[in-house]
C-alpha positions as CSV (number, residue, x, y, z in Angstrom):
1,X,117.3,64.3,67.3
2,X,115.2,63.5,70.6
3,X,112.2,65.8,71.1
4,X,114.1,67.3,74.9
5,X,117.6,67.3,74.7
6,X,119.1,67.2,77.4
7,X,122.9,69.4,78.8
8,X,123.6,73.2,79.7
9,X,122.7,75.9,77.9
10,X,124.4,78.6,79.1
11,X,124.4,81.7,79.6
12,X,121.2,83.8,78.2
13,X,123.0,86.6,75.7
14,X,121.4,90.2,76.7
15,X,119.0,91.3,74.1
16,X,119.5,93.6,71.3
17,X,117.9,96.8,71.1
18,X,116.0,96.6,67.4
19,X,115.7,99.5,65.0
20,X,112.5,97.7,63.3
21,X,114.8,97.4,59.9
22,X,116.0,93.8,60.9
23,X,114.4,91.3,58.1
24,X,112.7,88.3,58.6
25,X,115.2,85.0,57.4
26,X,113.7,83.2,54.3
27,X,110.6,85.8,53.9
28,X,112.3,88.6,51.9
29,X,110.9,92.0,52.2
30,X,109.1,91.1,55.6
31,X,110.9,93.0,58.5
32,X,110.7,93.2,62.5
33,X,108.7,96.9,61.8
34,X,105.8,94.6,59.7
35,X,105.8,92.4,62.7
36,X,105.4,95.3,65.0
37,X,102.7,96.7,63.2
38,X,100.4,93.3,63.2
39,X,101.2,92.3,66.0
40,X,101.4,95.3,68.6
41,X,99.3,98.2,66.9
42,X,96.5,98.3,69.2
43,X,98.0,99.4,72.7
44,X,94.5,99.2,74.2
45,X,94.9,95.6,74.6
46,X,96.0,94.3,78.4
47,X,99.2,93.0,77.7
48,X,100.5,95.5,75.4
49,X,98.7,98.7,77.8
50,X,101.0,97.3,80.8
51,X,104.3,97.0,78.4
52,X,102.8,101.1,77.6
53,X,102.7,101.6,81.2
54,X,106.0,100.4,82.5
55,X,107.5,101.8,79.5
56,X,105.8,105.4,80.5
57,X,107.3,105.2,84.0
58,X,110.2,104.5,82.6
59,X,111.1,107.6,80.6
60,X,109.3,109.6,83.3
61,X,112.4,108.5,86.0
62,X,114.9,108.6,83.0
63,X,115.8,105.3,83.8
64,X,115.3,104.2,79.9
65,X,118.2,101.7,78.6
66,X,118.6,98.4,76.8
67,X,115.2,96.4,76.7
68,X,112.4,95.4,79.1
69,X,113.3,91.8,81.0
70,X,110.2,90.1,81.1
71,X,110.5,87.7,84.2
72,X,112.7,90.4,85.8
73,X,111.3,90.8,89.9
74,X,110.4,94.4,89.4
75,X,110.0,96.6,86.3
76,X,112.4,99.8,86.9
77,X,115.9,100.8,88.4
78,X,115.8,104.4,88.2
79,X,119.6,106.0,88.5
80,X,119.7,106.2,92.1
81,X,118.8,102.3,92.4
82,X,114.9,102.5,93.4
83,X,113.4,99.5,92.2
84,X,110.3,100.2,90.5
85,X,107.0,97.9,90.3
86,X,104.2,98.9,87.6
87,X,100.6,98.4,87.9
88,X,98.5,99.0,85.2
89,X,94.6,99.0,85.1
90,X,92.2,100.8,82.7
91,X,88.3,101.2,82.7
92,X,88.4,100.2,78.9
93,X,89.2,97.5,77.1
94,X,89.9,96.1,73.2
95,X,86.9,93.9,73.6
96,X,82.9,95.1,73.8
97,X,81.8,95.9,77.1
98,X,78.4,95.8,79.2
99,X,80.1,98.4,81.9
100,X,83.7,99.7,82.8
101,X,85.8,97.1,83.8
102,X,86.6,97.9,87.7
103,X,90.0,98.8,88.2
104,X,92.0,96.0,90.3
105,X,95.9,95.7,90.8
106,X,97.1,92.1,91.2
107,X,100.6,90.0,91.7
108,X,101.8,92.5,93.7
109,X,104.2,89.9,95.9
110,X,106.0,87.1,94.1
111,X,108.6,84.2,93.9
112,X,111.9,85.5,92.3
113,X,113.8,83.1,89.9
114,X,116.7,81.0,90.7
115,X,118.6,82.0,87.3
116,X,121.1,79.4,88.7
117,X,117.7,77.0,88.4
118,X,115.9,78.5,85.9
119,X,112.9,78.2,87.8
120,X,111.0,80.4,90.7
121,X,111.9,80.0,93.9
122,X,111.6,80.5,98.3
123,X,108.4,82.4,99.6
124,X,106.7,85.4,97.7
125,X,107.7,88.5,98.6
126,X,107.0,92.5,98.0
127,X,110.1,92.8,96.2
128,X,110.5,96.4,94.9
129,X,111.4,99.5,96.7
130,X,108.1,101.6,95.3
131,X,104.8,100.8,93.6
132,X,103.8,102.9,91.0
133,X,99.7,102.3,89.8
134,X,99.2,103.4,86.8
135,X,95.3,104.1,85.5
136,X,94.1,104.4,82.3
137,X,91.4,107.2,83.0
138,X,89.3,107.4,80.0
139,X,85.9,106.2,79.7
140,X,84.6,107.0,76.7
141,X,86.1,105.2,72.9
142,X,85.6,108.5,71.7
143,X,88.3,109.8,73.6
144,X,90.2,106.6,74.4
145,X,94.5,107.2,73.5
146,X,96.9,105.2,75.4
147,X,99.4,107.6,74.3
148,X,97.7,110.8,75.8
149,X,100.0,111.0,78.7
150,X,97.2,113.3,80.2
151,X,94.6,110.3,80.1
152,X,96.7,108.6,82.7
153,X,97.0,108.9,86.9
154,X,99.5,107.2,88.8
155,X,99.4,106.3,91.9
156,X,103.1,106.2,93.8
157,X,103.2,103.8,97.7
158,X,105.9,102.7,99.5
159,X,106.9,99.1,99.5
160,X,106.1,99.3,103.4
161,X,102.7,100.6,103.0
162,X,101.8,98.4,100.0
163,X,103.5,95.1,102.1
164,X,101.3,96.3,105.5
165,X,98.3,95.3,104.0
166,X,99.3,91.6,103.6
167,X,97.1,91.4,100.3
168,X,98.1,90.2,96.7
169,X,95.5,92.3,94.6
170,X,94.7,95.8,95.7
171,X,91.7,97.6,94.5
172,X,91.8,101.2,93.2
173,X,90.4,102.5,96.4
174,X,92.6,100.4,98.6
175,X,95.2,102.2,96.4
176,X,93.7,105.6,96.6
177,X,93.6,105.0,100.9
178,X,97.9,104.6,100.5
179,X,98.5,106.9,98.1
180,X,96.2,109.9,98.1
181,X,95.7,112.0,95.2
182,X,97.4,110.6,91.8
183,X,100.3,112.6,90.0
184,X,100.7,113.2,86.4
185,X,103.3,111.7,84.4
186,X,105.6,114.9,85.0
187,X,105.7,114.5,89.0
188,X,106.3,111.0,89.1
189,X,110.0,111.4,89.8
190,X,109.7,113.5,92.5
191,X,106.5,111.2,93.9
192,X,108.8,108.0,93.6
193,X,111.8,109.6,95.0
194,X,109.3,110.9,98.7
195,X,107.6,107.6,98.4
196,X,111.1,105.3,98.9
197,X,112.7,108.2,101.4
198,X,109.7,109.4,103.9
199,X,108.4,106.0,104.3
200,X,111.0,103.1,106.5
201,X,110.8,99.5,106.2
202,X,109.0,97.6,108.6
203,X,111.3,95.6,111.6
């Protein structure tokens, strides 16, 4: 068999939503929840905080279905068809530190992929309707619980206002200037639904 074989591959199946139960082939009593728990048990790490994140804005706009699409171009649909983007930032991380990391919000304008392609494609772009920045507020380990919904601010702007400044990476108090004061986690809906309506698009 050659190393790249070569033809279509069709369609990509959705994927299935996974109880933790589901055993792992040819390792009996191994299961997707023993996976989990190696492999995902500290939240404070980056990748896994921002999965944390999008996952809390999520439920907060009951818009939770199905499973997150990594390469998808923006993180949330909520039920009226806002398209959501998640930031996520914290000033502590799972490594030692000297000093609090300082809180910075990158990607914010990409390439979308050609699923025809399978590759990204045309100019970047700002492409959802409303940017939600989500930050990780404590700064002590003592304290430090991802899932304390009251350790986390979010900070909701308008895909106009976030485009307007032209810039990739935002810092917090570029983000603070656009936003004003955060919301908790149980004013979010209402903060995404005034960002996407009081705010037009640019001609």
């Amino acid at each position: 068999m050659s190393e790249s074989p070569n033809g279509p591959v069709g369609p990509v199946p959705d994927a299935c939503v996974l109880t933790g139960s589901e055993p792992f082939v040819g390792m009996e009593g191994t299961t997707v929840l023993d996976f989990w728990r190696w492999g995902m048990s500290d939240l404070r790490a980056n990748t896994l905080r921002g999965v944390v994140a999008e996952y809390l804005v999520t439920r907060a706009l009951g818009a939770a279905s199905g499973c997150r699409v990594e390469w998808a171009a923006y993180d949330v649909v909520t039920r009226d068809g806002i398209r959501v983007e998640v930031k996520c930032a914290a000033y502590l991380q799972a490594w030692p530190q000297h000093r609090l990391s300082r809180i910075t919000f990158s990607g914010l304008s990409a390439r979308l992929l050609d699923e025809g392609l399978g590759n990204y494609t045309g100019e970047r772009a700002y492409n959802a309707d409303v940017y939600v920045f989500a930050v990780q507020t404590a700064i002590s380990h003592d304290v430090f619980d991802v899932l304390d919904t009251g350790q986390w601010d979010f900070y909701v702007v308008s895909r106009a206002a976030v485009a307007a400044t032209g810039y990739r990476s935002l810092s917090l108090a570029a983000v603070r200037a656009l936003a004003g004061p955060p919301v908790g986690i149980s004013e979010l809906g209402v903060a995404v639904v005034r960002a996407h309506g009081n705010v037009s698009e640019p001609e």
